[in-house]
C-alpha positions in Angstrom: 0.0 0.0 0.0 1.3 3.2 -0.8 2.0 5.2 1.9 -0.7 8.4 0.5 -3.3 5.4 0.7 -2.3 4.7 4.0 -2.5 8.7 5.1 -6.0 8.9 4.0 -7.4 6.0 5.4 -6.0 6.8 8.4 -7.6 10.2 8.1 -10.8 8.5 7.6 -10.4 6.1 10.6 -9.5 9.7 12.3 -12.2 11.9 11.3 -14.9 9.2 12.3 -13.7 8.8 15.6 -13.6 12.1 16.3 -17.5 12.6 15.2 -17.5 9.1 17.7 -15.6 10.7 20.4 -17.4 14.7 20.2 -20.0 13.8 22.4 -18.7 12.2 25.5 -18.1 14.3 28.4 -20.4 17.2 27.1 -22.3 19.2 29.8 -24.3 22.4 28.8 -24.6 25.3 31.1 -28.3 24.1 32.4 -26.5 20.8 33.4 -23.3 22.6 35.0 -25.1 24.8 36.9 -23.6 27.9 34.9 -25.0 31.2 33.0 -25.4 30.6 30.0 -23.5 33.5 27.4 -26.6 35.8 25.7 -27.3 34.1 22.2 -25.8 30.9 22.8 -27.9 27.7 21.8 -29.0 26.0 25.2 -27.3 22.4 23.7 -23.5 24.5 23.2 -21.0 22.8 26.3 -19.6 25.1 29.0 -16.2 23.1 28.4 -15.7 21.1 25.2 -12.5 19.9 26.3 -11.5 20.2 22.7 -7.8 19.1 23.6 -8.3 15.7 25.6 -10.7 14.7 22.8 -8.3 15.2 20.2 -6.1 13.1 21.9 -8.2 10.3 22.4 -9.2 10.7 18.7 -5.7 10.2 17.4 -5.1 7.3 19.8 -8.4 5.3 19.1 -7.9 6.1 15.3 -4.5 5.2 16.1 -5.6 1.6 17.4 -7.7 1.1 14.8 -5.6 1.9 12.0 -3.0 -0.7 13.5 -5.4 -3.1 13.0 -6.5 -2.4 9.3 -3.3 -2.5 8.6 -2.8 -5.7 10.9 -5.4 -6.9 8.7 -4.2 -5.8 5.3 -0.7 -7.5 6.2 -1.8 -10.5 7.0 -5.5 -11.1 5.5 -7.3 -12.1 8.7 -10.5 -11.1 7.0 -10.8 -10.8 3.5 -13.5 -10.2 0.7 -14.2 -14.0 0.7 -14.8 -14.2 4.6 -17.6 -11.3 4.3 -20.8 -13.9 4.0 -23.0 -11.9 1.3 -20.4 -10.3 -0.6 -19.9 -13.2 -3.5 -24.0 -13.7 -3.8 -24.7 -9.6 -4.0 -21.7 -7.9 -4.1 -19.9 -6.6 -7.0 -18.4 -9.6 -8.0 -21.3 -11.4 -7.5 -21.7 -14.2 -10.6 -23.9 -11.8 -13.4 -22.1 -9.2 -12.6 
Protein backbone atom coordinates (compact mmCIF):
# COMPACT_ATOMS: atom_id res chain seq x y z
CA UNK A 1 0.00 0.00 0.00
CA UNK A 2 1.31 3.24 -0.79
CA UNK A 3 2.04 5.22 1.93
CA UNK A 4 -0.69 8.45 0.53
CA UNK A 5 -3.27 5.36 0.72
CA UNK A 6 -2.28 4.67 4.03
CA UNK A 7 -2.48 8.68 5.06
CA UNK A 8 -6.04 8.87 4.02
CA UNK A 9 -7.40 5.98 5.42
CA UNK A 10 -6.03 6.83 8.37
CA UNK A 11 -7.61 10.22 8.15
CA UNK A 12 -10.84 8.49 7.62
CA UNK A 13 -10.36 6.15 10.60
CA UNK A 14 -9.53 9.68 12.29
CA UNK A 15 -12.20 11.95 11.26
CA UNK A 16 -14.90 9.20 12.33
CA UNK A 17 -13.68 8.79 15.56
CA UNK A 18 -13.57 12.15 16.28
CA UNK A 19 -17.52 12.60 15.16
CA UNK A 20 -17.51 9.12 17.66
CA UNK A 21 -15.55 10.73 20.42
CA UNK A 22 -17.43 14.70 20.25
CA UNK A 23 -20.01 13.83 22.40
CA UNK A 24 -18.66 12.22 25.48
CA UNK A 25 -18.11 14.33 28.43
CA UNK A 26 -20.43 17.18 27.07
CA UNK A 27 -22.30 19.18 29.82
CA UNK A 28 -24.35 22.36 28.76
CA UNK A 29 -24.59 25.30 31.06
CA UNK A 30 -28.31 24.07 32.42
CA UNK A 31 -26.48 20.78 33.43
CA UNK A 32 -23.27 22.63 34.96
CA UNK A 33 -25.06 24.84 36.93
CA UNK A 34 -23.62 27.92 34.89
CA UNK A 35 -25.02 31.16 33.03
CA UNK A 36 -25.38 30.58 30.02
CA UNK A 37 -23.54 33.46 27.44
CA UNK A 38 -26.56 35.83 25.73
CA UNK A 39 -27.34 34.13 22.22
CA UNK A 40 -25.81 30.95 22.79
CA UNK A 41 -27.85 27.68 21.76
CA UNK A 42 -28.96 25.96 25.21
CA UNK A 43 -27.29 22.39 23.75
CA UNK A 44 -23.54 24.45 23.19
CA UNK A 45 -20.99 22.81 26.30
CA UNK A 46 -19.65 25.08 28.95
CA UNK A 47 -16.23 23.09 28.36
CA UNK A 48 -15.70 21.05 25.22
CA UNK A 49 -12.47 19.89 26.32
CA UNK A 50 -11.46 20.22 22.69
CA UNK A 51 -7.83 19.09 23.61
CA UNK A 52 -8.29 15.75 25.58
CA UNK A 53 -10.72 14.74 22.80
CA UNK A 54 -8.29 15.18 20.15
CA UNK A 55 -6.10 13.10 21.88
CA UNK A 56 -8.19 10.34 22.37
CA UNK A 57 -9.20 10.68 18.66
CA UNK A 58 -5.65 10.22 17.38
CA UNK A 59 -5.12 7.35 19.83
CA UNK A 60 -8.44 5.28 19.05
CA UNK A 61 -7.92 6.13 15.31
CA UNK A 62 -4.45 5.19 16.08
CA UNK A 63 -5.62 1.63 17.41
CA UNK A 64 -7.72 1.08 14.77
CA UNK A 65 -5.61 1.90 12.00
CA UNK A 66 -2.98 -0.69 13.50
CA UNK A 67 -5.40 -3.14 13.03
CA UNK A 68 -6.47 -2.41 9.32
CA UNK A 69 -3.26 -2.45 8.61
CA UNK A 70 -2.76 -5.70 10.93
CA UNK A 71 -5.36 -6.95 8.67
CA UNK A 72 -4.17 -5.75 5.30
CA UNK A 73 -0.74 -7.48 6.15
CA UNK A 74 -1.77 -10.53 6.99
CA UNK A 75 -5.52 -11.15 5.49
CA UNK A 76 -7.33 -12.06 8.68
CA UNK A 77 -10.54 -11.08 7.01
CA UNK A 78 -10.79 -10.83 3.47
CA UNK A 79 -13.46 -10.22 0.73
CA UNK A 80 -14.18 -13.97 0.73
CA UNK A 81 -14.85 -14.22 4.63
CA UNK A 82 -17.59 -11.28 4.29
CA UNK A 83 -20.85 -13.85 3.99
CA UNK A 84 -23.04 -11.89 1.26
CA UNK A 85 -20.35 -10.28 -0.56
CA UNK A 86 -19.90 -13.19 -3.52
CA UNK A 87 -24.03 -13.67 -3.81
CA UNK A 88 -24.66 -9.62 -4.01
CA UNK A 89 -21.74 -7.92 -4.14
CA UNK A 90 -19.94 -6.64 -7.05
CA UNK A 91 -18.36 -9.63 -8.04
CA UNK A 92 -21.29 -11.40 -7.51
CA UNK A 93 -21.66 -14.20 -10.58
CA UNK A 94 -23.92 -11.84 -13.39
CA UNK A 95 -22.15 -9.19 -12.59
Amino acid sequence: MKVQSALAIYLLFWTLTLFAVLPFGVRTAEEDGSEAVPGQANSAPTNPMIGRKLLWTTAISGVLFGLFMANYVYGWIGVDDVPFWRTRGPYAPGN
